[in-house]
N, C-alpha and C positions, 0 to 999 in steps of 0.2 A: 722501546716504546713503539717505534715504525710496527714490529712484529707482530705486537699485541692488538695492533688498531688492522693491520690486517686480517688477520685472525677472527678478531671483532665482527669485521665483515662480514667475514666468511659466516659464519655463523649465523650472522642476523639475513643472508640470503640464502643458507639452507635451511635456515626457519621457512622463509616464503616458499623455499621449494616444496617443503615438508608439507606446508597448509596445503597446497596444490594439489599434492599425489595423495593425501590421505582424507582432505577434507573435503576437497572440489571445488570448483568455481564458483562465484558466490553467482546465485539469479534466485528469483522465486518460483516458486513449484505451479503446476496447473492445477485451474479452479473445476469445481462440482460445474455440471450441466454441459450448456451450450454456449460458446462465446458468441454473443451478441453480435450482428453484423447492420450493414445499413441496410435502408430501405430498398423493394424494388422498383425500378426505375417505371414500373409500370402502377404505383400508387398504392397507398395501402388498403386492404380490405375492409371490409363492413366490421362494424365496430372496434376497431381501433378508436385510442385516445391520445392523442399528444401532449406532453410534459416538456415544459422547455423548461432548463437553467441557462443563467447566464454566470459569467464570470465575478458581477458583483454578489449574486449568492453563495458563491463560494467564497469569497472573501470575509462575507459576514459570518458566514461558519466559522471558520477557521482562526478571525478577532477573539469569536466568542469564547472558546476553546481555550486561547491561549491568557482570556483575561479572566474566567469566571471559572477554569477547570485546570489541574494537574497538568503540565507537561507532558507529554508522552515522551517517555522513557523507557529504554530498553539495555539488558545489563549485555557488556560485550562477550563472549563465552564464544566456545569454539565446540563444534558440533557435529557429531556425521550426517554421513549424505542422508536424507529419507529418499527411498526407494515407493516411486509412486503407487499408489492402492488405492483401494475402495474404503479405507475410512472416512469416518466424515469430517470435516472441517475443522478444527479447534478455531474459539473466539484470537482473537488478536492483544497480547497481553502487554498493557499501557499500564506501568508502573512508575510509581514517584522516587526519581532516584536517591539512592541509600550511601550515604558514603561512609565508609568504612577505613578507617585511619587516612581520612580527609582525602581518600583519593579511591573512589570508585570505578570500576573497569566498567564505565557506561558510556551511552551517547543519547543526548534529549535534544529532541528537536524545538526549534525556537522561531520565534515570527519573524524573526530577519538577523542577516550578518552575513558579513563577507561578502558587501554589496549585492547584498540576494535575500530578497524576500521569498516568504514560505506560502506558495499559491499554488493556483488551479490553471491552466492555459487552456483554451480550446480553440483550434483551428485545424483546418487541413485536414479532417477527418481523424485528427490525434486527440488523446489525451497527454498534457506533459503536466507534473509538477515539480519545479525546485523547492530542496527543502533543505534550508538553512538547519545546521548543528551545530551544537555543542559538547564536549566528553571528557574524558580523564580514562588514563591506561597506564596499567603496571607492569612497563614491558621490563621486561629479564636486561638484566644489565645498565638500564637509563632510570627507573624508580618510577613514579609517580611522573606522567605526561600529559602533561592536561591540551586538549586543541580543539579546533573548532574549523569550520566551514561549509561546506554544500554540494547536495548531493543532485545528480540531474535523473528523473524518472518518469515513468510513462506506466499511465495504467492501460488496463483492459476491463472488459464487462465481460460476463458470462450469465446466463440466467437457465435457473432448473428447474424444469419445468412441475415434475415429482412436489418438490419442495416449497413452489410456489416463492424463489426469491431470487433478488437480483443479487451477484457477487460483481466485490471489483479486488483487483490484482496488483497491486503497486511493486515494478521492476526499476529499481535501481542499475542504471545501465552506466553510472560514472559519479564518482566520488574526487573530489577537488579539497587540499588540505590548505591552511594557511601558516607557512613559514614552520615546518613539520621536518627534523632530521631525517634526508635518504636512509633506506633502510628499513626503519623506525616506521617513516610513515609509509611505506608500502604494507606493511602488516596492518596496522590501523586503517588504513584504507579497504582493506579485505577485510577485517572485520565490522569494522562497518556498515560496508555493503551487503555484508551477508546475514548482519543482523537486522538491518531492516528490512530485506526482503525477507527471512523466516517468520518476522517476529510480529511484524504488522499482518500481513497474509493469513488467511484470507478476509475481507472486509465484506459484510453484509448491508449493502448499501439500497436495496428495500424486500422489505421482509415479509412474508404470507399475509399476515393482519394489515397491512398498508398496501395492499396490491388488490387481496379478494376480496371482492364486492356482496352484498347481502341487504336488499332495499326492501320494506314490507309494503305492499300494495294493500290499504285497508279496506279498497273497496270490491277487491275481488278474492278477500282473504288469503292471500297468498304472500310469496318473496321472491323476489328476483333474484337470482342468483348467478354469480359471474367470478370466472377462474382465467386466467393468462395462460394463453397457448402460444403465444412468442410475441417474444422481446426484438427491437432491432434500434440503433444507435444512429442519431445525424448529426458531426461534430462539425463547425463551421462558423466564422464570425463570429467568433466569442461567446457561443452558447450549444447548449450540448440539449440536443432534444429525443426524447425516449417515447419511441414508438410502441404504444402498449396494446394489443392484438386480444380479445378477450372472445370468449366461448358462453354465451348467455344460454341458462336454463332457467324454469319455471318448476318452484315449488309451492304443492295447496298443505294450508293448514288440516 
């Protein structure tokens, strides 16, 4: 028995070494455009707009979501590296998990657990969100593993200019299990990680029709018209303010 549980081991940590050398690190990939930076210290230009959120709007998002919408779920699956390119973005795919002989290899995120609520932080010029889970895993040799806990992550911005939208980037930089077998949960914990940073990435967080402007002047028959030439970012005291820089033309009926 000693042998076999060694063995066991062995095993369940060249599994991890295995994920390592063929699958890669878990983190998420880089976004279209420009990553957004703060402002100049010498003030912003003529026509800029300022957008502030604060902490409690994201909060009422994220209520909302989790009382009036689907879970976001994501199935755990193991994946090669993508090799960075010029394709364009795929959406971020939020599925209602399926369980399949009552034990699906998923992980859905949830409004709270593990003394960790599922939020937004802003300060110190960061974005951070923890984000309490939940899942089940079919690992080789243990059966059906059902666990849960929280993940600690940090977005970024980027905005394109081309395409007229803001992206945000959600990096999972550390996964925490609750009461999870060594081993076991090393794997689970790389999957994890790896699945929510492919699986959510990238997020379109404002879009060409909510950014570009188009005002009709009726008394000089005309339209005002106005496109975003840069984005820049001021994270601080609990509220995240988006300096929006725009390029005003004039068009006649």
């Amino acid at each position: 028995m000693k042998y076999f549980l060694v063995l066991l081991l062995g095993l369940i940590a060249g599994g991890v070494l295995v994920f390592f050398i063929f699958v890669g690190a878990p983190r998420a990939g880089s976004l279209p455009g420009t990553p957004v930076r703060p402002p100049d210290q010498g003030g912003d230009p003529p026509g800029t707009a300022v957008i502030t959120l604060d902490e409690k709007f994201f909060d009422s998002v994220l209520a909302t979501i989790f009382r009036d919408m689907n879970a976001p779920s994501f199935p755990l699956q193991l994946s090669p590296v993508r090799m960075e390119s010029d394709a364009p973005p795929r959406a971020p795919e939020f599925r209602t998990a399926v369980f399949q002989g009552d034990c699906a290899s998923a992980v859905t995120l949830v409004p709270e657990g593990s003394n960790v609520k599922t939020s937004v932080k802003l300060g110190d010029g960061k974005i951070v969100a923890p984000l309490a889970f939940s899942g089940s895993y079919n690992a080789p040799f243990f059966g059906c593993m059902r666990f849960k806990g929280w993940a600690q992550a940090s977005i970024t911005l980027s905005f394109d200019q081309a395409k007229q939208t803001v992206y945000g980037r959600i990096n999972v930089e550390g996964v925490t299990l609750d009461n999870t077998a060594s081993g076991v949960g090393d794997v689970v914990t790389l999957l994890v990680q790896r699945t929510i940073n492919e699986r959510v990435n990238p997020l379109e967080l404002l879009q060409s029709h909510q950014l570009m402007l188009a005002l009709p002047v009726k008394a000089s028959n005309s339209t005002l018209k106005a496109q975003v030439k840069d984005v820049r970012e001021e994270v601080q005291n609990g509220k995240l303010s988006l300096h929006i820089t725009y390029d005003f033309t004039g068009q006649k009926q």
